[in-house]
N, C-alpha and C positions, 0 to 999 in steps of 0.2 A: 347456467345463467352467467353472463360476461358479471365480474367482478363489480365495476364502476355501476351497474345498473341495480346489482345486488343491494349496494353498499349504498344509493338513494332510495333504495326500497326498504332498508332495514333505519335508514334515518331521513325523513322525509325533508326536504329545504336544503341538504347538507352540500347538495352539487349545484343550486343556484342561490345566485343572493348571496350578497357577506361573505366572513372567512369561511372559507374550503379549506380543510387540512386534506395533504397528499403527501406521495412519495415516502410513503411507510417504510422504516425500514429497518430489519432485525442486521444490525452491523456485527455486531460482536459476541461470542457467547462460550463463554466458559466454565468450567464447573460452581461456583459461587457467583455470578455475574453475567448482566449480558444488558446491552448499550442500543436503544432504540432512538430513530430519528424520524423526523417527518419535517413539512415544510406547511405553509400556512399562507396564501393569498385571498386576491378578492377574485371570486370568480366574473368570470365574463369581461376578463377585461385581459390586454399584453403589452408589457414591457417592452416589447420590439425583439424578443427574442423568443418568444414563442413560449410563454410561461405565463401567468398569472404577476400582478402587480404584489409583492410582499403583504403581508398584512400581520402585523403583531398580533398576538392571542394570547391566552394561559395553553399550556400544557400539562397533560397527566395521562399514565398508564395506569390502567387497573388492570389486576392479574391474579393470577390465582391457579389452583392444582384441581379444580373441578372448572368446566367450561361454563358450568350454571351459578359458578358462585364466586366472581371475580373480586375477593375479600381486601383487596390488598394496591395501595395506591401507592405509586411515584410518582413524584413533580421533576422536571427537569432543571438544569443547572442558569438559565438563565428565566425570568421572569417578563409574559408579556413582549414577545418576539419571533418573528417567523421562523426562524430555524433550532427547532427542536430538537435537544440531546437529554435522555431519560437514560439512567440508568438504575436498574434491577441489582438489589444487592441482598447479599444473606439469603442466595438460592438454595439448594440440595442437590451434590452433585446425581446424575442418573434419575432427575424427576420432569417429569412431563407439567409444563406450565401454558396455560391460557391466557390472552392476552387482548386486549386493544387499546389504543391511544386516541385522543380525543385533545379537542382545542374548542374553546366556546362550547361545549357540549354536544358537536359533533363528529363522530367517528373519522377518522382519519383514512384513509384510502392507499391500497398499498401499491410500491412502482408495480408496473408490469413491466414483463418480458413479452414481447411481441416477436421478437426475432431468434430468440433462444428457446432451448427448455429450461428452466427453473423456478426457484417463483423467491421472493428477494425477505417474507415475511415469516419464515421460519423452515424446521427440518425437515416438516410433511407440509401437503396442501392443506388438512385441516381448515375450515372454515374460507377457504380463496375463492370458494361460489358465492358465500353466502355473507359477505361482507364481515366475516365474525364469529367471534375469537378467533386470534390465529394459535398456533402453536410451537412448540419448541421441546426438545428435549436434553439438559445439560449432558454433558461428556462427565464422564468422573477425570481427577488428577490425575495426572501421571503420577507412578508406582514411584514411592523411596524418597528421599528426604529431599528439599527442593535446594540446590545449588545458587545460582547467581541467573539474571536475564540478560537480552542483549535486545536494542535495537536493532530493526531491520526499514531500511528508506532505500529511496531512490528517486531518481527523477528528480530536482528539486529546480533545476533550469534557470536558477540565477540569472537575471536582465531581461524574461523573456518580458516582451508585452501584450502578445495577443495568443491565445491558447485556443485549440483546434485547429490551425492549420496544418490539413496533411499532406505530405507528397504535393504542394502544389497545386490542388484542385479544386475550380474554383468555385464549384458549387458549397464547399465549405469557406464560413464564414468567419472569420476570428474573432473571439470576445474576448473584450480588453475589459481592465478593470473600471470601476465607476469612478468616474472623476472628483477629484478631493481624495482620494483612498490610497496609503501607501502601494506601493506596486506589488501583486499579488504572490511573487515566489518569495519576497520579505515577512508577508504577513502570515502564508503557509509555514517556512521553516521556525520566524520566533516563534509561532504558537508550538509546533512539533518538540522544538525543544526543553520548551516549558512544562509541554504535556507527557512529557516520557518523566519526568522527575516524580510521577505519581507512580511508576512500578520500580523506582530506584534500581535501574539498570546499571550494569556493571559496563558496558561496551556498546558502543554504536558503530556500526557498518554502515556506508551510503555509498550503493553499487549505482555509480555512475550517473552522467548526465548532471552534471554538478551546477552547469553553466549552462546559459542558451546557445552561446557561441565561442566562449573560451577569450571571452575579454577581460584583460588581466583585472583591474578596478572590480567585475563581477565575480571572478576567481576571491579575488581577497575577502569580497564582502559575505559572500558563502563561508567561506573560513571563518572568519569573523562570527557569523552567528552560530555557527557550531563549537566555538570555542567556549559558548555559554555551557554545554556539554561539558566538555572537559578540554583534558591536554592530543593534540591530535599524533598520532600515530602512539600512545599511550593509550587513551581512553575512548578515541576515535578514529576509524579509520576509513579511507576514502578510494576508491576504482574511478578509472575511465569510464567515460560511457563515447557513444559518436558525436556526441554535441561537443564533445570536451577534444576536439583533435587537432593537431594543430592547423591553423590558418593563415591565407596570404593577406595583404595587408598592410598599410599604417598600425592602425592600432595593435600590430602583431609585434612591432617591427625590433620592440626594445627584447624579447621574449630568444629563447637559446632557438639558431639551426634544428628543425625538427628532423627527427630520423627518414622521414617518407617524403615530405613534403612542409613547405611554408616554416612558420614559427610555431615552436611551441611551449605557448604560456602554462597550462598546467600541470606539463614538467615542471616548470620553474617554479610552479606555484607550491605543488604537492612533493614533488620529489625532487629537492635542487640537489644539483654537483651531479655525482653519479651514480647515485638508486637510480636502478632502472622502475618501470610503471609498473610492476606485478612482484608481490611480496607474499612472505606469510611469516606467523608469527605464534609462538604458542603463549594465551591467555587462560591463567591457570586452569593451566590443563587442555584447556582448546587448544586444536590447530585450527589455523585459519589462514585460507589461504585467499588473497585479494588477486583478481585476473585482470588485465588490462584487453578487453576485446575490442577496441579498435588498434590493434597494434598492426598498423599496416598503412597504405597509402588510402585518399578515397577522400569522397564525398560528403559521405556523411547518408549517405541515401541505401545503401548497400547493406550485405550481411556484413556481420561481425566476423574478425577473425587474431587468430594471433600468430606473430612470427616464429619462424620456426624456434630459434636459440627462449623464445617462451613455452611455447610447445613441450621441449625436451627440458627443462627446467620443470615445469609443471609436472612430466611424468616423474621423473627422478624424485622430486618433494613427495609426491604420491609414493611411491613403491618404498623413502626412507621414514613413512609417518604410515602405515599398513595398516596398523591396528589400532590407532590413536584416533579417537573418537574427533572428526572433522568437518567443517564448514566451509564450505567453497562460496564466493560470493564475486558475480562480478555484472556486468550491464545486460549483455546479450543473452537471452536465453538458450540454450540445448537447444528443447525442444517446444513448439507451438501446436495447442490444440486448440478444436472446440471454441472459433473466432467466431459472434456475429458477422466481421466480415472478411475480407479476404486474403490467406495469410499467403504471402508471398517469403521471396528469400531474403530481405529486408530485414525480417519480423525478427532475424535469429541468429546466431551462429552458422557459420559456415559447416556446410551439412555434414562434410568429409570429417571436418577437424571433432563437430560435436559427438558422432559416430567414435571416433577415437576415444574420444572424454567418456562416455559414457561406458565403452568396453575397459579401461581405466576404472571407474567405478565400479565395476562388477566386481574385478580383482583387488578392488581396495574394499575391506572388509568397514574401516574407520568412518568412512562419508559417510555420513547422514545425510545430509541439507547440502543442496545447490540454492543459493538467493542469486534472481535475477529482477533487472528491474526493464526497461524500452519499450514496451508493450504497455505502459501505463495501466496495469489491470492486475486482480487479485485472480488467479488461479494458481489450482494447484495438479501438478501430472505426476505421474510413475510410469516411466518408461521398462518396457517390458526387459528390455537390455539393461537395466539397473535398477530392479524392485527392491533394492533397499534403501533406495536414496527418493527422499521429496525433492522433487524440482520446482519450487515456488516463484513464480512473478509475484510481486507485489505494488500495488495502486502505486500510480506516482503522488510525491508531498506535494508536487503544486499545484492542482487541479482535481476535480470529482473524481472519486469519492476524499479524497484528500486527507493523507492521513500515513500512518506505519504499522510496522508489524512487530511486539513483539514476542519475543522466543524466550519460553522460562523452562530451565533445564533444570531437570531431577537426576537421582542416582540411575532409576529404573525407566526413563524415557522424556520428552518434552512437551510442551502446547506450545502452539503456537496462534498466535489472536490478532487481529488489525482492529485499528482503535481509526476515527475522523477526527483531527483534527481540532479543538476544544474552544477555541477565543474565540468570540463574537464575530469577527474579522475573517476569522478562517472559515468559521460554518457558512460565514454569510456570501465569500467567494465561493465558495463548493459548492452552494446549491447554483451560485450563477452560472457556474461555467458547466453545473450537469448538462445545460443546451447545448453542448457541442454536437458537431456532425449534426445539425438538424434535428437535433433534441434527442437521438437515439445511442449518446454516448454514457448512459447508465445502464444501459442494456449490456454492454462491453467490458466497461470498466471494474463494478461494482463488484463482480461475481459472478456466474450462473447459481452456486449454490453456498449456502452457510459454511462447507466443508471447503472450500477455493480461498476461503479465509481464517477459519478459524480450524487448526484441528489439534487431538493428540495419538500421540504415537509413541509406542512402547520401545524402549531401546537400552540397551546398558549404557552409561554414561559415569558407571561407579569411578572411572578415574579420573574424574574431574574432583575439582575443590573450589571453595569458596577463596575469591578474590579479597582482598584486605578494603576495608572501608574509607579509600583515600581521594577518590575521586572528588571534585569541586560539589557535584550534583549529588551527591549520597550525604554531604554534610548537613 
């Protein structure tokens, strides 16, 4: 039986009339924890975007370790409002928990996948005929005593103003923020920044696309709210992505001679004098190495790639840091799977060069984690040519699913988790701008599966240590 039909079978009225809760969604989920969301309109009615008009409500999850005996209630963090965030706490790592979410005292309905395989409401299908209980199953911790975290962002697009437009096409429509409302990559990054102070991270990474267009005013203002974070190239650290290249121009014009083409302001911004745009640096005890993949001339439309004298820089860092447990982070990704829609050479790294990087990682025993962001989407791959390394995309901060990822290191291995975004302001642009692409950009984005977002993974990591308590956000 199709779900949505299931799901007004098991609560009668619940898809006509008044609040409908929808768009169920198991986000997060860790051994002690896991972050459920939903949205809440009036049905039979649209905003002009193809969604239900808002409608405030209560929220609560009932849940529980028997599917017949959902003993156990959450209310979520804000009271009487369409965009719902529950979180589940005081789990049992390796137990299996039953679940459903309710507004007005009716069951909530979960996204589907239409165009993919997975299903967005837990580990197994469990209950996704029949309206109910869904399912889950926590991960245990990783093994050994837990270290320090780190943020993992991207995409944050500084100035944009209409989010969806792809490649120019124009049966895609751009949605802009609602009028009266700070502009939407502002009110993504302060909430981002706020909301990572609750895992008291040691370091944030934000691999690329810093800016919409690399205007200096947007460059600064981006820095600016990361500074709420900490100290940058200290306790923050920042890549290129293609948005961020340099540009011709007026408004370029005060900005240094760029290497390829035009001016470029966030050299001047991120790296003035002569740091060049790709670094690495070791954080106690991490290597981490930041990639600059547009290092080259172009568009902006094209694959990624980087110059040779970065190339050969890159390997050498790699073959003088071998066995030092390592994080690579930069815009473009390797490698591209498993798209709703069409991955072109755009999507990724230049084939040749990511083919290199990757044969690189085989022989670098240290890589763990490649973070990539351009893809706007939470997946996760293992490239047959480097099964020891995660290659993670991660959601862009400024649009659906809207949010970060992050990474908590132990002696014996890591997890890694993506959280949405938590202010009122950020839930409430995430669910708007889920109608991208003709409402089918949460099919894309969000995940195929609980595992493209949240995982853990055994690994030695014994020579790392604990960073001293000095950051601004730890006090």
């Amino acid at each position: 039986m199709d779900p949505a039909r299931a799901l007004a079978a098991a609560d009668p009225g619940g898809a006509t009339g008044g609040v409908t809760p929808v768009n169920l969604e198991l986000v997060t989920l860790a051994e002690d924890h896991a972050v459920i969301t939903w949205y809440t309109g009036v049905a039979g009615t649209d905003d002009g975007l193809g969604r239900m008009v808002p409608a405030p409500a209560d929220g609560e999850v009932r849940y529980g370790t028997n599917p017949r005996r959902l003993n156990r209630v959450a209310y979520g963090i804000s009271d009487n409002t369409p965009y719902h965030y529950v979180e589940l706490t005081d789990l049992e790592p390796g137990q299996t928990y039953y679940y459903q979410a309710r507004s007005n005292g009716k069951l909530a309905a979960p996204m589907q996948f239409t165009l993919i395989a997975g299903n967005a409401v837990g580990t197994s299908t469990y209950g996704f005929d029949t309206g109910g209980p869904y399912s889950f199953t926590t991960p245990h911790a990783p093994e050994g005593s837990y270290l320090f975290s780190l943020v993992l962002c991207n995409d944050l697009h500084m100035g944009e103003t209409q989010a969806g437009l792809v490649g120019g096409q124009p049966q895609y429509i751009g949605i802009m923020q609602e009028p009266g409302l700070p502009p939407y990559p502002e009110v993504m990054l302060e909430s981002l920044v706020q909301d990572v102070r609750n895992f008291d991270p040691a370091y944030l990474l934000a691999a690329g696309d810093i800016s919409a267009e690399a205007v200096p005013n947007d460059l600064s203002r981006a820095g600016q709210l990361l500074s709420g974070f900490g100290e940058y190239q200290k306790d923050y650290f920042i890549t290129r992505g293609n948005h961020d290249r340099a540009h011709v121009g007026d408004a370029y014009a005060t900005c240094r001679v760029g290497q390829w083409q035009g001016n470029d302001c966030f050299h001047d911004a991120f790296f003035p004098g002569d740091q060049p745009t790709y670094f690495s640096e070791d954080l106690s005890g991490l290597h981490v190495i930041g990639l600059d993949t547009y290092d080259k001339p172009g568009s902006g439309g094209d694959a990624g790639g980087m110059s040779p004298d970065q190339l050969a820089w890159f390997q050498a860092d790699l073959a003088a840091h071998r066995d030092q447990p390592t994080i690579v982070f930069g815009h473009h990704p390797l490698v591209v799977q498993d798209s709703a829609f069409p991955i072109t050479a755009s999507k990724s790294l230049d084939a040749a060069q990511a083919s290199s990087i990757l044969d690189w990682y085989a022989h670098t025993p240290g890589v763990f984690l490649h973070h990539a962001g351009h893809t706007h989407r939470n997946h996760r791959t293992i490239s047959p040519a480097a099964p020891g390394v995660t290659l993670q995309e991660v959601a862009a901060a400024k649009e659906y699913p809207g949010g970060f990822s992050i990474l908590r290191l132990h002696t014996h291995g890591y997890a890694l988790n993506f959280y949405k975004s938590r202010s009122e302001l950020a839930r409430r642009w995430s669910e708007r701008s889920r109608q991208e692409i003709m409402g089918t950009w949460s099919q894309f984005a969000f995940g195929n599966t609980v595992a493209d977002r949240n995982t853990v993974v055994a690994r030695d990591l014994s020579g790392l240590h604990r960073p001293r308590p000095t950051h601004p956000h730890t006090r």
